[in-house]
Residue frames as qw, qx, qy, qz and C-alpha x, y, z in Angstrom:
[[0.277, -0.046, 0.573, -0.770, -18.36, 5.03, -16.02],
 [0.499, -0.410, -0.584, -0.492, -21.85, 3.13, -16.11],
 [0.337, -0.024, 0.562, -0.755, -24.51, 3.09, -13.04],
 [0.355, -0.135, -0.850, -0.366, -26.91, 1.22, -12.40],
 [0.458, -0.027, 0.344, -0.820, -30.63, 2.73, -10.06],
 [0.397, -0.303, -0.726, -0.474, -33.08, 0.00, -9.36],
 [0.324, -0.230, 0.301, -0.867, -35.96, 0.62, -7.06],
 [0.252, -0.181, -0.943, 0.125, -37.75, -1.77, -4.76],
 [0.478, -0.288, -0.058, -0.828, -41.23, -1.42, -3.38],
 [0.764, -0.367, 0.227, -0.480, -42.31, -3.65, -0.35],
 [0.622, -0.292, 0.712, 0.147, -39.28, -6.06, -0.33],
 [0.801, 0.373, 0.453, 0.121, -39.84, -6.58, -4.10],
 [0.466, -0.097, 0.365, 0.800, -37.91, -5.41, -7.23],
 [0.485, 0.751, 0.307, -0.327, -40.72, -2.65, -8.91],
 [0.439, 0.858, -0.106, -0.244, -37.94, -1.09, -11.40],
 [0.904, -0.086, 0.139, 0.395, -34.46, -2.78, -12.71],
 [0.565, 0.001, 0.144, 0.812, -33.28, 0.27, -14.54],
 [0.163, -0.879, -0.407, 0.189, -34.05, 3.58, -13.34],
 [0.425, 0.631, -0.073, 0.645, -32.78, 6.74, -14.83],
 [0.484, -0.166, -0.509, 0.692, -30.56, 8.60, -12.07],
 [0.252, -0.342, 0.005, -0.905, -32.28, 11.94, -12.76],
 [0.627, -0.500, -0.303, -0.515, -35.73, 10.25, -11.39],
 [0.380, 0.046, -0.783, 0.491, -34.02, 9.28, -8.01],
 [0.127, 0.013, 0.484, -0.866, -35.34, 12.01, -6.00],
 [0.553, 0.060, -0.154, -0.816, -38.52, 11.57, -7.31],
 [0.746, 0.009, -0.615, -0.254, -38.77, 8.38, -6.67],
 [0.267, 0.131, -0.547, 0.783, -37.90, 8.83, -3.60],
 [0.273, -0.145, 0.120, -0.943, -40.82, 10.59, -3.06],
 [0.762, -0.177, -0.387, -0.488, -43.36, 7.74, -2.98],
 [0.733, -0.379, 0.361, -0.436, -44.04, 5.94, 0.40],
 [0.937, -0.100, 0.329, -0.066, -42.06, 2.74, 0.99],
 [0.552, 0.831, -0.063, -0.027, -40.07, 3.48, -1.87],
 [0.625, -0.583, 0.354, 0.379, -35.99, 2.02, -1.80],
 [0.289, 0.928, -0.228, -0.060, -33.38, 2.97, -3.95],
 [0.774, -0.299, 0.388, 0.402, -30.02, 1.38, -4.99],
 [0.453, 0.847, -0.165, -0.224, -27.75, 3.60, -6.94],
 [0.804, -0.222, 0.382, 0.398, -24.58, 1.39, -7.95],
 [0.314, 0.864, -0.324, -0.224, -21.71, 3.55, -9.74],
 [0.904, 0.030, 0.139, 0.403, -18.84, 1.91, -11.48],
 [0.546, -0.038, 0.079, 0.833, -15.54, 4.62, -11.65],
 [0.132, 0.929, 0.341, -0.049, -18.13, 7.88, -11.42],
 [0.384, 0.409, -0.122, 0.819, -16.57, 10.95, -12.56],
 [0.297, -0.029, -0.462, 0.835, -16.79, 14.04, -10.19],
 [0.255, 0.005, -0.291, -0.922, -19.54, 15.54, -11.57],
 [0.650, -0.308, -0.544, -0.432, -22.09, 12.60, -11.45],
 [0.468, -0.437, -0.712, 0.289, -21.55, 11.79, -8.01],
 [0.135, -0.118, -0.255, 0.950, -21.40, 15.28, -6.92],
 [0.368, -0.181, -0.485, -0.772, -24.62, 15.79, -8.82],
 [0.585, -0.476, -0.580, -0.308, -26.21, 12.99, -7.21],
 [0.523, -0.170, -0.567, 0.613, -24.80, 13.86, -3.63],
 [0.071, -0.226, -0.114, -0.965, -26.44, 16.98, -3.99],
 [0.739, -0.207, -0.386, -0.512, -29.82, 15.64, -4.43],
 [0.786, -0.413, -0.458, -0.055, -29.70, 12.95, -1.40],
 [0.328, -0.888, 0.143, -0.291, -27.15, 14.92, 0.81],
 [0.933, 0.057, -0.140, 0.326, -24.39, 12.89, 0.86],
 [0.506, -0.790, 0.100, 0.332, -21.63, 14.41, 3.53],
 [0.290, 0.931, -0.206, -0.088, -18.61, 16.02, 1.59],
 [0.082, -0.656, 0.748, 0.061, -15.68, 14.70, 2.88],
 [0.731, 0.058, 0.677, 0.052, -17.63, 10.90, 2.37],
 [0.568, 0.739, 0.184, -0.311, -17.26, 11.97, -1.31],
 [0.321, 0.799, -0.498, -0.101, -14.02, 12.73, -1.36],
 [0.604, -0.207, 0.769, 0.026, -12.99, 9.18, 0.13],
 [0.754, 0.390, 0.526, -0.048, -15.20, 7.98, -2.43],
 [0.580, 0.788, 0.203, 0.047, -13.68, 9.66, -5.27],
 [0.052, -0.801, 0.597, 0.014, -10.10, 9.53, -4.14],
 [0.972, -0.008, -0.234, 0.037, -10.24, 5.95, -3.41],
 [0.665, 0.185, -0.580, 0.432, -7.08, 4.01, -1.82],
 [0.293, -0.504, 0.457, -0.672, -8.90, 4.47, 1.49],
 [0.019, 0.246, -0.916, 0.317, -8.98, 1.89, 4.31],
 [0.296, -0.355, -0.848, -0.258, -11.75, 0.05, 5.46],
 [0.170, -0.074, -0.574, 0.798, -13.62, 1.97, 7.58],
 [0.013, 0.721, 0.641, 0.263, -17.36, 2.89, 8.71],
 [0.077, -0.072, 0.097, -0.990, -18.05, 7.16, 9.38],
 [0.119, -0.609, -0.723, 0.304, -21.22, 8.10, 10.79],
 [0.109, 0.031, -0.004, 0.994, -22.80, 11.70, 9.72],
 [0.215, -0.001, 0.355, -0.910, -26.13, 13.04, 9.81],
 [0.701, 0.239, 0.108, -0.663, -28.14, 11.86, 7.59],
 [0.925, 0.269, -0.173, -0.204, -26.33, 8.43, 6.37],
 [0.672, -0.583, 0.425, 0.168, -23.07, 6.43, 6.70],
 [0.588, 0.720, -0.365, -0.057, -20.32, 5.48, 5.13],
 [0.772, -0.538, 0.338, -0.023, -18.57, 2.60, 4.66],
 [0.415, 0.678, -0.590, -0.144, -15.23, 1.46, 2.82],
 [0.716, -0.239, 0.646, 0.113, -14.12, -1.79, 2.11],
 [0.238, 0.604, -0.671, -0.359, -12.37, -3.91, -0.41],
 [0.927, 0.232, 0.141, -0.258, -13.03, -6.73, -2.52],
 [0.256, -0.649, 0.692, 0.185, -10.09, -9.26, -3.08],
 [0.946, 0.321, -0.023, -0.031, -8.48, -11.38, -5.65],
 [0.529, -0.658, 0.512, 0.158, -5.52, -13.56, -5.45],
 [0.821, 0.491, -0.246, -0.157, -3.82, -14.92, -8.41],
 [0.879, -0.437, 0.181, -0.050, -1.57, -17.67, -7.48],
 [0.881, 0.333, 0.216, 0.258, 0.09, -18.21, -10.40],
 [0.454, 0.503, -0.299, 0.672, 1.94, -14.83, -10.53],
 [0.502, -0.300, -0.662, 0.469, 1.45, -14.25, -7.10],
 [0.069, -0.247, -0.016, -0.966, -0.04, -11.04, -7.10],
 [0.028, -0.570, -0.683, 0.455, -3.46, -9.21, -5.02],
 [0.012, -0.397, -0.284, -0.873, -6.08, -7.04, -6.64],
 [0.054, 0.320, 0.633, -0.703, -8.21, -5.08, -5.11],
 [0.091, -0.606, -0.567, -0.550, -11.85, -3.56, -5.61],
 [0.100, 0.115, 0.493, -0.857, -12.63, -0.40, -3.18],
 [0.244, -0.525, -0.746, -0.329, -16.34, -0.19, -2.96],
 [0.059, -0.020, -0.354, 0.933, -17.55, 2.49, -1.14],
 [0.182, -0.568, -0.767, -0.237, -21.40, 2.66, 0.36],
 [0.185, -0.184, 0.140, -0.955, -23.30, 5.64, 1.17],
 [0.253, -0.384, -0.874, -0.154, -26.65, 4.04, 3.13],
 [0.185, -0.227, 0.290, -0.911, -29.73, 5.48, 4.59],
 [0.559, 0.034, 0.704, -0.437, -32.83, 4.24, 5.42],
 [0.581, 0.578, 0.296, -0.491, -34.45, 4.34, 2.00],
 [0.631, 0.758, -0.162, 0.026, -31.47, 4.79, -0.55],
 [0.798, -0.235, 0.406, 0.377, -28.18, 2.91, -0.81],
 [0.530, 0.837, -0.135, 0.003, -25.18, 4.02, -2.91],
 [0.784, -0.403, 0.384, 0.274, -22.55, 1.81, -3.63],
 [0.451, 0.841, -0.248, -0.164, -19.46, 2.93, -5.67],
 [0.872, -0.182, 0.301, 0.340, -16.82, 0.61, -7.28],
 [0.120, -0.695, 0.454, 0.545, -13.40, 1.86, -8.81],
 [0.275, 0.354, -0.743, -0.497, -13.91, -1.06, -11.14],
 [0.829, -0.051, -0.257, -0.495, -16.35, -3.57, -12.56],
 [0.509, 0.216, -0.833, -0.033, -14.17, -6.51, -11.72],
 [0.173, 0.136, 0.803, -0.554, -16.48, -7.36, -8.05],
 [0.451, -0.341, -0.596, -0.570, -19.79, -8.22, -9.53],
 [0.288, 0.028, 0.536, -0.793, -22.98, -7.11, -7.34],
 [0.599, 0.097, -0.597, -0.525, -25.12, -8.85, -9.57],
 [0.504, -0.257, -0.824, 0.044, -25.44, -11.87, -7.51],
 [0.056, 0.118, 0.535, -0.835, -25.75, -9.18, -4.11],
 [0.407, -0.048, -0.227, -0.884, -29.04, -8.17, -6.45],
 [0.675, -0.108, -0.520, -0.513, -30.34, -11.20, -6.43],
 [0.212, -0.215, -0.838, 0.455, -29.62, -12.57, -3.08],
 [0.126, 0.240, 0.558, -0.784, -32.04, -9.69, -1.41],
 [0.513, 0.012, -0.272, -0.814, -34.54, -10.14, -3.81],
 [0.675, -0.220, -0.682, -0.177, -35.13, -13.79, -2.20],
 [0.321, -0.305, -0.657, 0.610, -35.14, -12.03, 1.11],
 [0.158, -0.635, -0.475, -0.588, -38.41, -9.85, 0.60],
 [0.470, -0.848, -0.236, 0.066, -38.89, -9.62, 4.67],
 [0.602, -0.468, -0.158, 0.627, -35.41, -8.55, 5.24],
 [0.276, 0.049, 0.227, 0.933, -35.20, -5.79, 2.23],
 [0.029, -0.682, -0.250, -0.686, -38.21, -4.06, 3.47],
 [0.484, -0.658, -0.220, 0.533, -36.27, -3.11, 6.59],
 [0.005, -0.944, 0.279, 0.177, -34.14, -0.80, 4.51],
 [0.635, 0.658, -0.368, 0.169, -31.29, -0.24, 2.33],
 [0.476, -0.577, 0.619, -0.238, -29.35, -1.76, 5.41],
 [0.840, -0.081, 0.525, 0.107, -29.93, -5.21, 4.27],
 [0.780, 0.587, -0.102, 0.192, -27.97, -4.48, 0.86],
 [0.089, -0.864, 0.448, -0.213, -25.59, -3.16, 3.19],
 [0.592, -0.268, 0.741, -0.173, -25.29, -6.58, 4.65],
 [0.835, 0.524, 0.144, -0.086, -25.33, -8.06, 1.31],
 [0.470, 0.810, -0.288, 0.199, -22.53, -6.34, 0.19],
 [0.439, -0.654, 0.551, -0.275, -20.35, -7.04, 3.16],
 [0.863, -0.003, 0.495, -0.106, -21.47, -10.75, 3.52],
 [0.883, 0.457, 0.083, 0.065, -20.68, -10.95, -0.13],
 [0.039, 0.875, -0.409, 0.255, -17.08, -9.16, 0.29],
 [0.577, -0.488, 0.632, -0.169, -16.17, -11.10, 3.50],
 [0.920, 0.174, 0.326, -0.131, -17.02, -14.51, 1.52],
 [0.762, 0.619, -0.150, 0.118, -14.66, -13.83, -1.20],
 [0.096, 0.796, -0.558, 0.217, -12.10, -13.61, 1.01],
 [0.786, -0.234, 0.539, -0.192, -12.64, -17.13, 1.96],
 [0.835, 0.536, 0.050, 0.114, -11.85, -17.77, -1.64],
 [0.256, 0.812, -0.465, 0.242, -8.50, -15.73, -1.40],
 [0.479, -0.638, 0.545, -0.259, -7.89, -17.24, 1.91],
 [0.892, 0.124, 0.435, 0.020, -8.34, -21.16, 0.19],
 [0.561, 0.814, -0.117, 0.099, -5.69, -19.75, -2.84],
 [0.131, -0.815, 0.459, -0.328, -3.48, -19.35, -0.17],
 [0.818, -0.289, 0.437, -0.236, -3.81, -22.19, 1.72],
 [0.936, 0.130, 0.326, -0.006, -3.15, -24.07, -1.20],
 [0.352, 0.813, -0.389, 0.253, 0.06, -22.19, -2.36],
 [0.190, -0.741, 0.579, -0.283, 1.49, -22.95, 0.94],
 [0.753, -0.169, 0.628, 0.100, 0.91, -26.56, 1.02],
 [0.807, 0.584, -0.070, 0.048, 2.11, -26.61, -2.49],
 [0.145, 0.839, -0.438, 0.289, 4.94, -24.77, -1.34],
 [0.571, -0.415, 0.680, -0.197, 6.13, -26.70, 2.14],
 [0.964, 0.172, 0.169, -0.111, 5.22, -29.91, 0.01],
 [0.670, 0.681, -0.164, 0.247, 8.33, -28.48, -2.29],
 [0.192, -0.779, 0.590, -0.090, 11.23, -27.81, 0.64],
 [0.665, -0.416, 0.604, 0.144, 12.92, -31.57, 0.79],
 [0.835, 0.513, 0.077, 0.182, 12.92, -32.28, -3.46],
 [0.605, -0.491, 0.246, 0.576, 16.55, -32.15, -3.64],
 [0.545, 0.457, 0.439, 0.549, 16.13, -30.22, -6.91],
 [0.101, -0.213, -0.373, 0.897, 17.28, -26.48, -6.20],
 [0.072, 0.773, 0.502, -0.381, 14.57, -24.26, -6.11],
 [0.514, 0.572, 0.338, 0.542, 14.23, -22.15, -9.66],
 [0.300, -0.180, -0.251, 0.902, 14.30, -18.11, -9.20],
 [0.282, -0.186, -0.310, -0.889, 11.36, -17.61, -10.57],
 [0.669, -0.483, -0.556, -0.101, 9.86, -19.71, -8.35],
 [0.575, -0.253, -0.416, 0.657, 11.62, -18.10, -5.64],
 [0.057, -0.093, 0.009, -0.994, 10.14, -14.92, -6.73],
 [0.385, -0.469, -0.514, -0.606, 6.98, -16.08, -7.04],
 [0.619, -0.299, -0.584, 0.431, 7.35, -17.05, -2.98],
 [0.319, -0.171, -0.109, 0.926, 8.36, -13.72, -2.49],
 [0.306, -0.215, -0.323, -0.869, 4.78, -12.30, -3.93],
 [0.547, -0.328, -0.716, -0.284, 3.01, -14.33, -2.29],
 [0.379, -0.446, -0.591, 0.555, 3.93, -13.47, 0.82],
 [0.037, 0.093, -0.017, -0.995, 3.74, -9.73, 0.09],
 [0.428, -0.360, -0.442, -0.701, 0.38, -10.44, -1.29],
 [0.509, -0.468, -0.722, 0.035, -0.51, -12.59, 2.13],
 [0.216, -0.221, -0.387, 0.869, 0.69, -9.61, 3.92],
 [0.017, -0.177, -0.359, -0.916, -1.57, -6.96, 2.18],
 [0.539, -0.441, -0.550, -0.460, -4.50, -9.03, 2.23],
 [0.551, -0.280, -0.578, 0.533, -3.88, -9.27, 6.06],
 [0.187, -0.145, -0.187, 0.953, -3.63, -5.43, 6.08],
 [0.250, -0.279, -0.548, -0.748, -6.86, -5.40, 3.91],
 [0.524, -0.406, -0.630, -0.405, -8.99, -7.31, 6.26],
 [0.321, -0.193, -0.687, 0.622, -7.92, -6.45, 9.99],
 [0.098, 0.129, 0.293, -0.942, -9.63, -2.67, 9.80],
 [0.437, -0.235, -0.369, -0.786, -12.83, -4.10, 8.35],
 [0.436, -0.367, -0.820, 0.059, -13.25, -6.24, 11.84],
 [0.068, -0.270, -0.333, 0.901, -13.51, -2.44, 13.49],
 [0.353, -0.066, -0.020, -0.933, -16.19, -1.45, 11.10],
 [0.572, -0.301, -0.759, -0.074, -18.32, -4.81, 11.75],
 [0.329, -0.271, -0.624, 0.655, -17.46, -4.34, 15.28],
 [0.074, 0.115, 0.245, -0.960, -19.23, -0.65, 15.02],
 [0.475, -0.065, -0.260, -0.838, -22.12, -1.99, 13.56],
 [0.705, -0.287, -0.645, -0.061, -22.96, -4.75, 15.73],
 [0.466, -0.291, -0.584, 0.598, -21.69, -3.85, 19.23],
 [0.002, -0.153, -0.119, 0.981, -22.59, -0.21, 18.88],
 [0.399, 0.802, 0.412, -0.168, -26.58, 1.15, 18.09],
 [0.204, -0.120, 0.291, 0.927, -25.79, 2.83, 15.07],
 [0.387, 0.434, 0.224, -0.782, -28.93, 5.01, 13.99],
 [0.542, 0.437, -0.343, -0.630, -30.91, 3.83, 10.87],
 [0.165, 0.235, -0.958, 0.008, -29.72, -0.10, 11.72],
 [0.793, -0.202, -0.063, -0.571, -32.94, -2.34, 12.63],
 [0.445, -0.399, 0.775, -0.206, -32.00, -4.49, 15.39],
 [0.919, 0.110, 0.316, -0.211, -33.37, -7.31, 13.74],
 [0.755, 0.620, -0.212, 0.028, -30.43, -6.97, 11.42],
 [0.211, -0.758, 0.583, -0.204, -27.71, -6.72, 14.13],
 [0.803, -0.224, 0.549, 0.051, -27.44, -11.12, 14.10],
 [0.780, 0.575, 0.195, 0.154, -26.49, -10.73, 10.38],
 [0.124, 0.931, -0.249, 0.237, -24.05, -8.22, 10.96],
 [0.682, -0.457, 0.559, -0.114, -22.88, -10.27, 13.72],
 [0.903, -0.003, 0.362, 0.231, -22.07, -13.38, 11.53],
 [0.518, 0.772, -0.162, 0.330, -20.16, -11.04, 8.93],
 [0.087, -0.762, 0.589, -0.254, -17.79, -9.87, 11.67],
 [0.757, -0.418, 0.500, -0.041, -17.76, -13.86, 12.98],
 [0.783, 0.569, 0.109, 0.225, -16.68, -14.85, 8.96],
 [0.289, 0.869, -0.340, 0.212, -13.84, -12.03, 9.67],
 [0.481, -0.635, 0.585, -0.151, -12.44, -13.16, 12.29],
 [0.914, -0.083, 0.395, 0.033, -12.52, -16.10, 11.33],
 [0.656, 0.671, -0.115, 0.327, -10.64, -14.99, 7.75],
 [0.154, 0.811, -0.415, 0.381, -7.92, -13.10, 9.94],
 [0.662, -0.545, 0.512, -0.043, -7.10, -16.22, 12.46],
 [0.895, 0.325, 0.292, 0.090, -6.60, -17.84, 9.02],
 [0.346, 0.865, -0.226, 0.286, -4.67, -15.11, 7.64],
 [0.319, -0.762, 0.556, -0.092, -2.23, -15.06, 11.12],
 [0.712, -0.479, 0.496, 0.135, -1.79, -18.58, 10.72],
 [0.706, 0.676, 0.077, 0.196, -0.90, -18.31, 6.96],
 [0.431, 0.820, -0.318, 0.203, 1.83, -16.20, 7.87],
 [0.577, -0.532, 0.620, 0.012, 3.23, -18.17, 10.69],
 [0.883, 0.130, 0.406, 0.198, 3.29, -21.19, 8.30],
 [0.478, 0.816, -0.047, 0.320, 4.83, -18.58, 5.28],
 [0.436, -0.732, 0.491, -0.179, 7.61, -17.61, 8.47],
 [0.835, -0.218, 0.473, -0.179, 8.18, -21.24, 8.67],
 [0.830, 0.545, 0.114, 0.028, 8.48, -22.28, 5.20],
 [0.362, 0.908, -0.122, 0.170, 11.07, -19.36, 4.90],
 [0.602, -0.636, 0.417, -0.243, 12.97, -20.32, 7.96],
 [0.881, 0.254, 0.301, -0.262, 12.90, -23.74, 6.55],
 [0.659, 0.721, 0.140, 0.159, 14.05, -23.23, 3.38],
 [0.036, -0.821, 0.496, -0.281, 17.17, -21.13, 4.66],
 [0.670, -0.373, 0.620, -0.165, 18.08, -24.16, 7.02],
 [0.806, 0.247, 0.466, 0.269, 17.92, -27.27, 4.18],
 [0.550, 0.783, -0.188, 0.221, 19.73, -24.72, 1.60],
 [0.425, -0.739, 0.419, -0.314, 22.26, -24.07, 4.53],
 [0.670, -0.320, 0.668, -0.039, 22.49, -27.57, 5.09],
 [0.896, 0.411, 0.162, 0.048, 22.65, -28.76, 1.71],
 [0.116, 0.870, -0.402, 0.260, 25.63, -26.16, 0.95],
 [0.348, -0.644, 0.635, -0.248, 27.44, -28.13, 4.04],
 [0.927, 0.166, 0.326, -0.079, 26.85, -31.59, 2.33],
 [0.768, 0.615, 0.027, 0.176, 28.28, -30.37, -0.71],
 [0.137, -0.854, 0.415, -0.281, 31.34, -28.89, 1.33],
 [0.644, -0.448, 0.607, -0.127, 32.03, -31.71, 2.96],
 [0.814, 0.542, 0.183, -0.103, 32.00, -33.80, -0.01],
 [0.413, 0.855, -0.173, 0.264, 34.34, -31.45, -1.78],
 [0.383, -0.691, 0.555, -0.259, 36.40, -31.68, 1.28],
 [0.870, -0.159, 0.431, -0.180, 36.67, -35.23, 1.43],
 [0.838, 0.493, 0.178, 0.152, 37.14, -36.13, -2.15],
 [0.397, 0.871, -0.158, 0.242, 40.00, -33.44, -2.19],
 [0.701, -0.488, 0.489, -0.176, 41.60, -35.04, 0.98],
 [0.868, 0.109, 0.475, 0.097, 41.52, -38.42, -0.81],
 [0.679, 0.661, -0.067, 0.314, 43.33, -36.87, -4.13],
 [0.094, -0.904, 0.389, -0.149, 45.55, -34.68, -2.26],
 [0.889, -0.317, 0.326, -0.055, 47.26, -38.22, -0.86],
 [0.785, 0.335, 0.269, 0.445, 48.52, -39.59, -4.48],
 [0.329, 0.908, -0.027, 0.259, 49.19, -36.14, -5.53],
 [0.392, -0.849, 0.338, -0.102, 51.44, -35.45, -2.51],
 [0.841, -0.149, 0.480, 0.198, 53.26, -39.34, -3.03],
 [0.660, 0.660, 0.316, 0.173, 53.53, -38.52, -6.52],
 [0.240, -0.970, -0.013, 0.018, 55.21, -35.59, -5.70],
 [0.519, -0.712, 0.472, 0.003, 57.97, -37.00, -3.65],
 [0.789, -0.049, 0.587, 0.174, 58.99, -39.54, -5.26],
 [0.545, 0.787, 0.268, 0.108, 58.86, -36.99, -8.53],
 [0.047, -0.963, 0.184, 0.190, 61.52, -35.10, -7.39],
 [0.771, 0.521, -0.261, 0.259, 65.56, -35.43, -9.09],
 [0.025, -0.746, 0.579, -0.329, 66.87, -36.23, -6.30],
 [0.338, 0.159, -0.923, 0.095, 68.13, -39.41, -4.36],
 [0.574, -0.456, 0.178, -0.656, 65.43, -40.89, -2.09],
 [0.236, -0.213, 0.947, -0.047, 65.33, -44.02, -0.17],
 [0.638, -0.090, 0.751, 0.146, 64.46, -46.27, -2.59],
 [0.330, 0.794, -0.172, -0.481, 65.30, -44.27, -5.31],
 [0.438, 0.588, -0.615, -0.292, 65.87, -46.42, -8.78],
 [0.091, -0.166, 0.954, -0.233, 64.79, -49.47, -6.73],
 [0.352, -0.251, -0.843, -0.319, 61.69, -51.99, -7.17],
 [0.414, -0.277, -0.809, 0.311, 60.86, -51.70, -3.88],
 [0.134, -0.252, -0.200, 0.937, 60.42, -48.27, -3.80],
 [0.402, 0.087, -0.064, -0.909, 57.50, -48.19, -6.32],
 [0.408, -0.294, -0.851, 0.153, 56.15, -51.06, -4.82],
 [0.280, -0.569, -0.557, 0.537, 55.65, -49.17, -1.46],
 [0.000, 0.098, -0.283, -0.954, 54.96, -45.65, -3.46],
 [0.361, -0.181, -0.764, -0.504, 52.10, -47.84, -5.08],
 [0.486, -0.306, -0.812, 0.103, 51.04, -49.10, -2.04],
 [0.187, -0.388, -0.498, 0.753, 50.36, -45.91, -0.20],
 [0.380, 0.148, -0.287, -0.867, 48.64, -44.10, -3.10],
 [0.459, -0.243, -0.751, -0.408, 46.13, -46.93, -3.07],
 [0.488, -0.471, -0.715, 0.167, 45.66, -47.64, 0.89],
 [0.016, 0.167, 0.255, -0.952, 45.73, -43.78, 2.51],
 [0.412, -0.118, -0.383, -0.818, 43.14, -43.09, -0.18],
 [0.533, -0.194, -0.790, -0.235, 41.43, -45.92, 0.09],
 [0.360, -0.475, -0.717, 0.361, 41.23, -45.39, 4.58],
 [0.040, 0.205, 0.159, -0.965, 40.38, -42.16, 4.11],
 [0.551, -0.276, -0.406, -0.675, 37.33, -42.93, 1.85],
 [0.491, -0.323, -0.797, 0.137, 36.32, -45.69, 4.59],
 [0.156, -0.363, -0.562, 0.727, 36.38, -43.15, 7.45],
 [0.039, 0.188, -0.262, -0.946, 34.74, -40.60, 5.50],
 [0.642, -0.206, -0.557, -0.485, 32.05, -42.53, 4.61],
 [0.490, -0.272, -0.819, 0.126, 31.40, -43.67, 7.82],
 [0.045, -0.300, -0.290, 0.908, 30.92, -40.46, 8.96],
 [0.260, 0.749, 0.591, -0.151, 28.60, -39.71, 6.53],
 [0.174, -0.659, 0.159, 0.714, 30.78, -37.40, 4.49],
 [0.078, 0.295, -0.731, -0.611, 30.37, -39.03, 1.21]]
């Protein structure tokens, strides 16, 4: 577990590392904001500190169960919102996640991650070059944190993008297609699905914090909020057509295997046609009995002469069809 309390004072940074005991107490001075940032708290320290700023029970347990959806709650004295921070690794095709989970009020902000791997570090420093907006309130880290969320999925969403035109690029090489590369395909979509499932239910909690008054929000922040939810949308018309094109591919890919298969059939077919001919002359003319022109020149003359010219118009037609 580590945490990290720094404490702002008229849009500026006053403290960087503030022991958690002195929250409340800091608190107590006029003007005075708060940012507590946990990394994997145990039960005890958030409960401790939920105590002390009144943090709603059941937002606790979200927060300290984790593998909860995106979603914003509303309670008396603060809100709560869940979301997830994404990473896409292309290479094995896989999706992590970061839950992050914010407790916000006017004054004090408390944002908990399951793991370090989403750095807020840069969030710090964005709102420290926005002095007028971070002495509305711990709202604008709220909108920090979001904005900075939403953005990385523009990164996941460009991972993608470029899997799939890697991929589609790869359906006509007439070299088959490996199975490990066929698996990776097969993550990738699962992972485009996920991330799909990840980001639809945070355009509901945008949606509640721009379209709705939510208490403690300062209208002046409500066009910032706004462009986060226009960044989702925009990630999830990307996302829909990711998976039409992933649909496609697969489709695709089933059709030219399909139709290769029937190349190589026909082929086989053809070529085994053309042998079957001699074999079949060969045959007759093998047997130990009298035939007409059994024990006669003339007879494997014209023997010869069909084992050379059947074959032979059967490749022609065959190949003019396009069979060979």
């Amino acid at each position: 577990m580590s945490v990290h309390v720094r404490m702002y004072l008229g849009g500026r940074l006053a403290a960087d590392h503030v022991d958690l005991r002195d929250v409340s107490e800091h608190l107590e001075a006029p003007g005075t904001l708060v940012w507590v940032d946990f990394v994997s708290p145990t039960d005890a320290e958030l409960s401790e500190l939920a105590s002390e700023l009144g943090l709603h029970e059941l937002a606790v347990e979200d927060a300290l169960k984790a593998k909860q959806r995106p979603k914003l709650d509303t309670y008396e004295n603060h809100l709560f919102v869940a979301t997830r921070a994404v990473r896409i690794d292309a290479g094995a095709g896989t999706m992590s996640c970061t839950e992050i989970y914010v407790f916000v009020d006017t004054r004090w902000i408390v944002t908990v991650r399951n793991d370090d791997a989403f750095d807020l570090t840069p969030v710090a420093d964005r709102i420290l070059r926005s002095p007028r907006l971070l002495d509305l309130g711990a709202s604008f880290i709220l909108y920090a944190v979001l904005d900075a969320v939403v953005d990385d999925y523009f990164t996941a969403v460009d991972a993608l993008d470029e899997f799939y035109d890697e991929m589609s690029e790869g359906l006509f090489e007439e070299k088959p297609i490996s199975p490990d590369r066929q698996r990776q395909w097969f993550e990738m979509r699962r992972s485009l699905v996920s991330f799909h499932r990840t980001v639809s239910p945070l355009r509901e909690v945008l949606a509640g914090l721009t379209r709705h008054r939510v208490d403690g929000l300062p209208e002046q922040l409500d066009p910032y909020f706004a462009d986060v939810y226009d960044h989702v949308i925009r990630v999830l018309e990307s996302t829909d057509a990711l998976r039409e094109l992933a649909a496609s591919i697969i489709e695709t890919n089933i059709s030219l295997r399909d139709f290769r298969q029937n190349q190589i059939m026909k082929r086989a077919t053809s070529w085994a046609a053309i042998v079957a001919v001699p074999t079949l002359i060969t045959g007759f003319y093998g047997m130990n009995v009298p035939y007409p022109g059994f024990a006669q020149q003339w007879g494997v003359i014209v023997s010869v002469v069909l084992m050379v010219a059947i074959p032979l118009g059967l490749y022609l037609q065959f190949k003019r069809h396009d069979w060979l």
